[in-house]
C-alpha positions in Angstrom: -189.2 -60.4 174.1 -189.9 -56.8 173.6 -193.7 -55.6 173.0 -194.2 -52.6 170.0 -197.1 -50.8 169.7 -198.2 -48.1 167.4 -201.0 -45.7 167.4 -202.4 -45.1 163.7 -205.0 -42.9 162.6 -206.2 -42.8 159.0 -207.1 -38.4 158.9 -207.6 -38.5 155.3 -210.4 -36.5 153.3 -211.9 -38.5 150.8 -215.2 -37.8 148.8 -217.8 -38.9 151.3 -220.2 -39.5 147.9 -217.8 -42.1 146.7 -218.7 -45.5 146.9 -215.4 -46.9 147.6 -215.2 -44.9 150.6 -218.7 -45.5 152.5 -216.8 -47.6 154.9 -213.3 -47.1 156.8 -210.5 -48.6 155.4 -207.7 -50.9 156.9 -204.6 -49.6 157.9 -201.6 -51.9 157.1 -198.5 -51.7 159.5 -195.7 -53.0 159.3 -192.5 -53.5 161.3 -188.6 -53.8 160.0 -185.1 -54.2 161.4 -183.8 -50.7 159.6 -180.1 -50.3 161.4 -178.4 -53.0 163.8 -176.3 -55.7 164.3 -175.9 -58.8 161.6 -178.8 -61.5 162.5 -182.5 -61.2 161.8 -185.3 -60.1 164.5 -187.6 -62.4 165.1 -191.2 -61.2 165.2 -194.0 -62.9 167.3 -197.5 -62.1 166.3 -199.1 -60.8 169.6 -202.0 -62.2 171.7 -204.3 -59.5 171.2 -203.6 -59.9 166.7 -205.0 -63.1 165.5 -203.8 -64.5 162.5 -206.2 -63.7 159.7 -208.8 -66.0 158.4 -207.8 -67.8 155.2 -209.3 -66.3 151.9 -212.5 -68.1 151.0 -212.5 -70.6 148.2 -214.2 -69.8 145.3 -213.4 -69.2 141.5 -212.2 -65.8 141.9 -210.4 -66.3 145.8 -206.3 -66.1 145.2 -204.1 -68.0 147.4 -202.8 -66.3 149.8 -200.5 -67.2 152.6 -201.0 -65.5 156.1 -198.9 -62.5 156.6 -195.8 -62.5 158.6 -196.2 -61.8 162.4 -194.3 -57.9 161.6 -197.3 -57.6 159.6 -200.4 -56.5 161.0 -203.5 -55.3 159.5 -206.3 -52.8 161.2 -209.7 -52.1 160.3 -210.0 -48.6 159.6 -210.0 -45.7 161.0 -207.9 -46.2 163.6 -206.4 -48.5 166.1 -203.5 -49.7 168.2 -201.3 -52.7 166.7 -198.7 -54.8 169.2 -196.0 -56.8 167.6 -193.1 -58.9 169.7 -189.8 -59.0 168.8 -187.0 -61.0 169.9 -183.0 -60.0 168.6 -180.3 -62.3 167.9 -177.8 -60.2 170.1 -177.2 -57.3 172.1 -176.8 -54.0 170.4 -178.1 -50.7 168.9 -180.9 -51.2 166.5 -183.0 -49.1 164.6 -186.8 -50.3 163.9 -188.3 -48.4 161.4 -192.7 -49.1 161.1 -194.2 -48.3 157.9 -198.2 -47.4 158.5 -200.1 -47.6 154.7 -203.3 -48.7 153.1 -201.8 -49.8 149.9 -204.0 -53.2 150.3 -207.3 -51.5 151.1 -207.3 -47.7 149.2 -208.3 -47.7 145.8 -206.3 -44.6 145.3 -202.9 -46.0 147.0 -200.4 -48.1 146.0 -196.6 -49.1 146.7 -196.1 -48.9 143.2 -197.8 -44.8 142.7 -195.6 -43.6 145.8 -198.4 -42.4 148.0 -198.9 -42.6 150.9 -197.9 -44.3 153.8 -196.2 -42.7 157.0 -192.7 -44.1 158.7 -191.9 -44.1 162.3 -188.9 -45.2 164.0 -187.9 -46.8 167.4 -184.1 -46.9 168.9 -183.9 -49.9 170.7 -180.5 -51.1 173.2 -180.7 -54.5 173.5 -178.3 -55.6 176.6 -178.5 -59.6 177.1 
C-alpha cells in the first residue's frame, strides 16, 4: 500500500467585494491511473480524510453518494491530501492528480475548461 500526498494551494485573485468569495473555497483533488499495466488501482481513503458527511435531507438536498476514496476534497485555501493505493501487479505506472474547484467556484467548471492544475507521479511497483 503506497501513501500520496499532494500539496495544493488555491493563489487565485478574486474580487475581495464579491460575495461568493468572502470565504475560501474547497479544493477538489483527485487521483488516476494515467499510464501502466492492465488492472485497476485500488484506492484506500486515508486515516487522516474522513469520508464526508451525507447531504442533509430536506426538499432541496440531492442524493448524493460519497465520493470515491481517489477523491478528496479540502477546505480552501490550502492543505495537504493523502490517498493509498494498492496495484494489481508489478510495473511502470504513471499517476496523474488533477487539483480543481469545479464543485466549489462559481466561476469554474469542467464543462468551461478552466481551471484546474495536473501533476504527475512515476511509480515502479516491484512485488
Amino acid at each position: 500500500l503506497l501513501t500520496l500526498a499532494v500539496n495544493v494551494e488555491d493563489v487565485s485573485v478574486r474580487d475581495p467585494n464579491d460575495h461568493r468569495f468572502r470565504e475560501p473555497l474547497d479544493i477538489d483533488v483527485t487521483w488516476y491511473k494515467h499510464q501502466g499495466p492492465p488492472g485497476e488501482i485500488e484506492w484506500v481513503r486515508h486515516p487522516s480524510t474522513p469520508v464526508p458527511a451525507a447531504p442533509q435531507e430536506g426538499p432541496a438536498a440531492r442524493p448524493r453518494t460519497p465520493p470515491p476514496a481517489n477523491q478528496i476534497t479540502l477546505p480552501g485555501p490550502k492543505g495537504t491530501a493523502l490517498v493509498q493505493a494498492r496495484f494489481p501487479t508489478p510495473g511502470e505506472y504513471m499517476l496523474r492528480v488533477r487539483v480543481d474547484q469545479f464543485d466549489s467556484a462559481p466561476d469554474s467548471s469542467g464543462a468551461d475548461q478552466c481551471c484546474w492544475t495536473n501533476g504527475y507521479v512515476r511509480v515502479r511497483v516491484t512485488q
